[in-house]
C-alpha positions as a Markdown table, in Angstrom:
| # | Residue | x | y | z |
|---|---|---|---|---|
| 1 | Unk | 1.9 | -29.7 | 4.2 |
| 2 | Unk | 1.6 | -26.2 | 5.1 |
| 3 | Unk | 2.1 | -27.0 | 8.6 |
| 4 | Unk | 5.5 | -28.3 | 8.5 |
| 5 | Unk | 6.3 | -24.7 | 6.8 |
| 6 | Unk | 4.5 | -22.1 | 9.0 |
| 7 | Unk | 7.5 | -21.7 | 11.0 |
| 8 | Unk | 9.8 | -20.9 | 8.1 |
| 9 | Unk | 7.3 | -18.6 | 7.3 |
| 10 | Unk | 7.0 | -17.2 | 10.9 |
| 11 | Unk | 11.1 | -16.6 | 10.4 |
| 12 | Unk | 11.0 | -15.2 | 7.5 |
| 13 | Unk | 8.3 | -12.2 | 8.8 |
| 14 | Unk | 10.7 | -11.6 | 11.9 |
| 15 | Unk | 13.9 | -11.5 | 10.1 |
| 16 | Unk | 12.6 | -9.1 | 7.7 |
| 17 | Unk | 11.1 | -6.5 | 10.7 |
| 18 | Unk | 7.6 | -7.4 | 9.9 |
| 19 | Unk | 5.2 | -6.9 | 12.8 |
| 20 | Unk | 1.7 | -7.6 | 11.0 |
| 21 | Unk | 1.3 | -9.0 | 7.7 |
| 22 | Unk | -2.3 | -9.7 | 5.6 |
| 23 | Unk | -2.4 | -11.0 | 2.0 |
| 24 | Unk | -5.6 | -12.2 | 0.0 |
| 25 | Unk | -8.9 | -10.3 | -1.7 |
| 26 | Unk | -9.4 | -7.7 | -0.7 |
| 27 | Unk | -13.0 | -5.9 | 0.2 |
| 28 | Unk | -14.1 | -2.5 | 2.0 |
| 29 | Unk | -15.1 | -4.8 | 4.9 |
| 30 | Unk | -12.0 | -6.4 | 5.4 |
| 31 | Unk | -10.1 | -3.2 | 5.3 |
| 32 | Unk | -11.9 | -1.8 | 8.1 |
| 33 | Unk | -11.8 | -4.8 | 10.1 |
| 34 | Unk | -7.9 | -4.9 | 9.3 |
| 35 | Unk | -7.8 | -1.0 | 10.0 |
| 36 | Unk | -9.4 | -1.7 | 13.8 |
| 37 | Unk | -6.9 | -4.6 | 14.2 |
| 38 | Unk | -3.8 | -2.7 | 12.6 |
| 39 | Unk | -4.5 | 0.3 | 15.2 |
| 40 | Unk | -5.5 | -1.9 | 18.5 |
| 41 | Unk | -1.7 | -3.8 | 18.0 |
| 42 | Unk | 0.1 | -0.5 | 17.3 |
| 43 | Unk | -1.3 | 0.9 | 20.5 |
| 44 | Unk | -0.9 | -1.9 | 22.8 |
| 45 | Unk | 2.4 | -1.3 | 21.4 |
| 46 | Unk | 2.5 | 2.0 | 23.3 |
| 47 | Unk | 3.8 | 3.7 | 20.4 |
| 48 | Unk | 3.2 | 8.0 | 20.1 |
| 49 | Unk | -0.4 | 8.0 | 18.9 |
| 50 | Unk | 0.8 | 10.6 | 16.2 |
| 51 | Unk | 2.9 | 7.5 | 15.1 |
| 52 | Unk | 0.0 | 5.2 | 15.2 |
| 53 | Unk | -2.1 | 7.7 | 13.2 |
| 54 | Unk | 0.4 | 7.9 | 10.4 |
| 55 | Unk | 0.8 | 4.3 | 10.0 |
| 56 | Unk | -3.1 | 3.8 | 10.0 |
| 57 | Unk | -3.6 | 6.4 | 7.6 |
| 58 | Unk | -0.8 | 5.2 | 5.4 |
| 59 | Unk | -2.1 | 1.6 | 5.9 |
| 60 | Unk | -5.5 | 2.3 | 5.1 |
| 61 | Unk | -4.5 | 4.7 | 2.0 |
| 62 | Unk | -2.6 | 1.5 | 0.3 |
| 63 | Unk | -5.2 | -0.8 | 1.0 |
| 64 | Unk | -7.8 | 1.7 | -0.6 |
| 65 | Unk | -5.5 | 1.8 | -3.5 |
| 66 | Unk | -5.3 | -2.0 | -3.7 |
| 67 | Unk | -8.8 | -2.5 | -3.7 |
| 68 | Unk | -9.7 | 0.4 | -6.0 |
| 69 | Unk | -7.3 | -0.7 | -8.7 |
| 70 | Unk | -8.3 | -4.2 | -8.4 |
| 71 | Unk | -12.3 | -3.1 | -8.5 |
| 72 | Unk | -11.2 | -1.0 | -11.4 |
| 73 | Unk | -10.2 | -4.3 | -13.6 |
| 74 | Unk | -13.2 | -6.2 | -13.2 |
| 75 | Unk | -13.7 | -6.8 | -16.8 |
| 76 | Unk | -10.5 | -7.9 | -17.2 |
| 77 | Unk | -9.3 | -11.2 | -18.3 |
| 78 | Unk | -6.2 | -11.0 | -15.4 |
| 79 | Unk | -9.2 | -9.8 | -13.0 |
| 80 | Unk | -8.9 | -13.2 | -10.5 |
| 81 | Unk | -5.1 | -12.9 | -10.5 |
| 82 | Unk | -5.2 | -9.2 | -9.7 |
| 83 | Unk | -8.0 | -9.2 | -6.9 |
| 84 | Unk | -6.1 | -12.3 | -5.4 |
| 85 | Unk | -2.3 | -10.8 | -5.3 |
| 86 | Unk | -2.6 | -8.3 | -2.7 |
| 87 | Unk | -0.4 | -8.4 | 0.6 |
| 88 | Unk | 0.0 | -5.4 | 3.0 |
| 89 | Unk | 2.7 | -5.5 | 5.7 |
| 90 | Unk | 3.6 | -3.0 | 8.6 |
| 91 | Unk | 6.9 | -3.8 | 10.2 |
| 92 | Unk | 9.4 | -2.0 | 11.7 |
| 93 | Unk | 13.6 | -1.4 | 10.5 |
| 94 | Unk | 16.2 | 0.4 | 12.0 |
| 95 | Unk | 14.9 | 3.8 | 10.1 |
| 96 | Unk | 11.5 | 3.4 | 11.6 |
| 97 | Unk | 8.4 | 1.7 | 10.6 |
| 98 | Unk | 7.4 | 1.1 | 7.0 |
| 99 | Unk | 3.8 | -0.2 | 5.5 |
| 100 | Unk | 4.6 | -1.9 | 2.8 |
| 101 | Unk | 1.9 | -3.1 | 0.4 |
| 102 | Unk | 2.0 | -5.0 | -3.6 |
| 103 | Unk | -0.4 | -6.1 | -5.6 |
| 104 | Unk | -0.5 | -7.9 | -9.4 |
| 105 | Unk | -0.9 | -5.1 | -11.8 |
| 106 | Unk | -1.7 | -4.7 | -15.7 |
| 107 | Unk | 1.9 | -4.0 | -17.2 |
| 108 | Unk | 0.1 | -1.2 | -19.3 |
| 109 | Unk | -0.7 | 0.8 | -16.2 |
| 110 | Unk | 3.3 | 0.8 | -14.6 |
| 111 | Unk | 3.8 | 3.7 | -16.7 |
| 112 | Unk | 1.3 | 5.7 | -15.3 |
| 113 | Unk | 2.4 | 5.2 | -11.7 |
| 114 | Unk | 5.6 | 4.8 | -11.7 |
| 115 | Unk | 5.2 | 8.3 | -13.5 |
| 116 | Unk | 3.2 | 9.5 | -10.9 |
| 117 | Unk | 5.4 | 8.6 | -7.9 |
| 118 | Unk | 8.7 | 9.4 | -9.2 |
| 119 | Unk | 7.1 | 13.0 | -9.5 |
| 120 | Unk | 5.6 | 12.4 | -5.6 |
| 121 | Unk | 9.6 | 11.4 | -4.7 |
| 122 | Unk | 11.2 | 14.8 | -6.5 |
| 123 | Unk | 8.5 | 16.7 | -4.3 |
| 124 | Unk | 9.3 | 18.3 | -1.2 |
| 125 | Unk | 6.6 | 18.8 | 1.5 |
| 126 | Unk | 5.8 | 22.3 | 0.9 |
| 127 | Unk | 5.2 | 21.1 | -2.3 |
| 128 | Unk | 3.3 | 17.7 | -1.5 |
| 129 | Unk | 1.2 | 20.0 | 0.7 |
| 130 | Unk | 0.3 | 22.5 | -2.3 |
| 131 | Unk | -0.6 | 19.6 | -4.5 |
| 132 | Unk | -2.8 | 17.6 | -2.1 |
| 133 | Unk | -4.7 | 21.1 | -1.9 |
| 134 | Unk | -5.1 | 21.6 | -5.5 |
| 135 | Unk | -6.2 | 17.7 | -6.3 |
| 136 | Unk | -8.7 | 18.5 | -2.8 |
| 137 | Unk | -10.1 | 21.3 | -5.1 |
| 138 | Unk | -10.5 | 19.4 | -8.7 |
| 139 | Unk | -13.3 | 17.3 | -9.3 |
| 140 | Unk | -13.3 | 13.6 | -8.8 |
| 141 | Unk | -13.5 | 11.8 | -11.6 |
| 142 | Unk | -16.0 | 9.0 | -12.2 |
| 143 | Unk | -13.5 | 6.3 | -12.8 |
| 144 | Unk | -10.3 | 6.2 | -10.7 |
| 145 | Unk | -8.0 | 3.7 | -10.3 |
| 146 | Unk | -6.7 | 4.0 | -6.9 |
| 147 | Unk | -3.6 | 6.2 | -7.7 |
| 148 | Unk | -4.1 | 10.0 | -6.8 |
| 149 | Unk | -5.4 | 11.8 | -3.6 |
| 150 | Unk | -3.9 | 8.7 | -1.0 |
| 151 | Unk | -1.1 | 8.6 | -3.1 |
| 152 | Unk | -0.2 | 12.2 | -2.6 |
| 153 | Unk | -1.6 | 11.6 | 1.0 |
| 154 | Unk | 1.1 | 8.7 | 1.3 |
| 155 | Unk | 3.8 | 10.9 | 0.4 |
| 156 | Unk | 3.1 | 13.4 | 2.4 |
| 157 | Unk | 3.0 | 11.6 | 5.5 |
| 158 | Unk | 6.1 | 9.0 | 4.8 |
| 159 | Unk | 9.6 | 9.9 | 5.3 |
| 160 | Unk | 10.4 | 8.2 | 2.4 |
| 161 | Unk | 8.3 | 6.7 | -0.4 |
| 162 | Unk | 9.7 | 3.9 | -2.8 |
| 163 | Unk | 8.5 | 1.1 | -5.3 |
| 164 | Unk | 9.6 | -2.0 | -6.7 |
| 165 | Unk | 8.5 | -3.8 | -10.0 |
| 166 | Unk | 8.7 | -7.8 | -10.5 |
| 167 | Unk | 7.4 | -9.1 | -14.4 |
| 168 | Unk | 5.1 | -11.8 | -13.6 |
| 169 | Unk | 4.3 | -12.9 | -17.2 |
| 170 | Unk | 3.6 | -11.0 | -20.3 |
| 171 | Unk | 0.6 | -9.2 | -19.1 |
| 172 | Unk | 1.1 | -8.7 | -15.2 |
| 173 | Unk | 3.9 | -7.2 | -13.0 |
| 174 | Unk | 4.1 | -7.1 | -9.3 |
| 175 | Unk | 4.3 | -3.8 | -8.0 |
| 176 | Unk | 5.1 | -3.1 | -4.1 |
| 177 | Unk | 5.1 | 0.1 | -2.6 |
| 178 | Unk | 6.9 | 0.8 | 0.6 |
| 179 | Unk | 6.4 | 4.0 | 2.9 |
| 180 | Unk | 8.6 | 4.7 | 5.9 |
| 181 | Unk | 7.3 | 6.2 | 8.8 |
């Protein structure tokens, strides 16, 4: 009876600010085809295109990290759950835009990221810049899970970075991570 709820839904987008909103599995595909979407609307928009670049960029770097992390845990038993949970949003607030994406993630990996982007937040830009060179220079490693270069790359562009946690269930959190433009 989805039908008699789609306009709840539709509310719900709109009173939260949120201008283009895609959940499910993600693939390499998809992100491009949602890339070429997510750019047409914010130009037909007649925003600045160094505004439209920034939100593409940032949008494409939290898909890439979705997918990545998800492709990362295909041996794992919460694999289906993972590769299911992601949603990516780009809406706009009164302090700008924001790209806003979450996916299900193994509770032994928070630490790890949360780690990673508290140290991102503490940065300045001079300093984001310096590290986004260094990690340019280092070697990629064979197996990544979706959390380094377009992380830094996030923070450098955003005006402000933050994340949320929600426990799932024993094994799985939700983690969303939201970039203002």
């Amino acid at each position: 009876m989805i039908h008699q709820h789609l306009i709840h839904v539709q509310n719900m987008l709109r009173e939260h600010g949120i201008l283009i909103s895609f959940a499910g599995k993600l693939s390499q595909s998809l992100i491009e085809e949602y890339g070429t979407a997510v750019k047409t609307y914010l130009e037909n928009e007649d925003r600045p295109r160094n505004e439209v670049t920034v939100i593409f960029s940032i949008f494409i770097e939290q898909t890439q990290n979705i997918n990545n992390y998800c492709s990362s845990r295909k041996i794992s038993a919460n694999y289906e759950k993972i590769a299911h949970s992601s949603i990516v949003t780009i809406g706009k607030a009164e302090d700008g835009y924001f790209v806003c994406s979450g996916n299900a993630v193994e509770k032994e990996d928070l630490k790890l990221l949360t780690s990673q982007i508290n140290s991102l937040v503490a940065m300045d830009k001079a300093e984001l810049k310096k590290l986004y060179k260094e990690k340019l220079r280092e070697e990629t490693p064979d197996v990544s899970d979706g959390a380094g270069l377009g992380l830094i790359d996030i923070a450098r562009k955003a005006g402000s970075l933050e994340y949320f946690v929600t426990e799932l269930d024993e094994q799985l959190a939700f983690f969303t991570l939201k970039a203002v433009v």
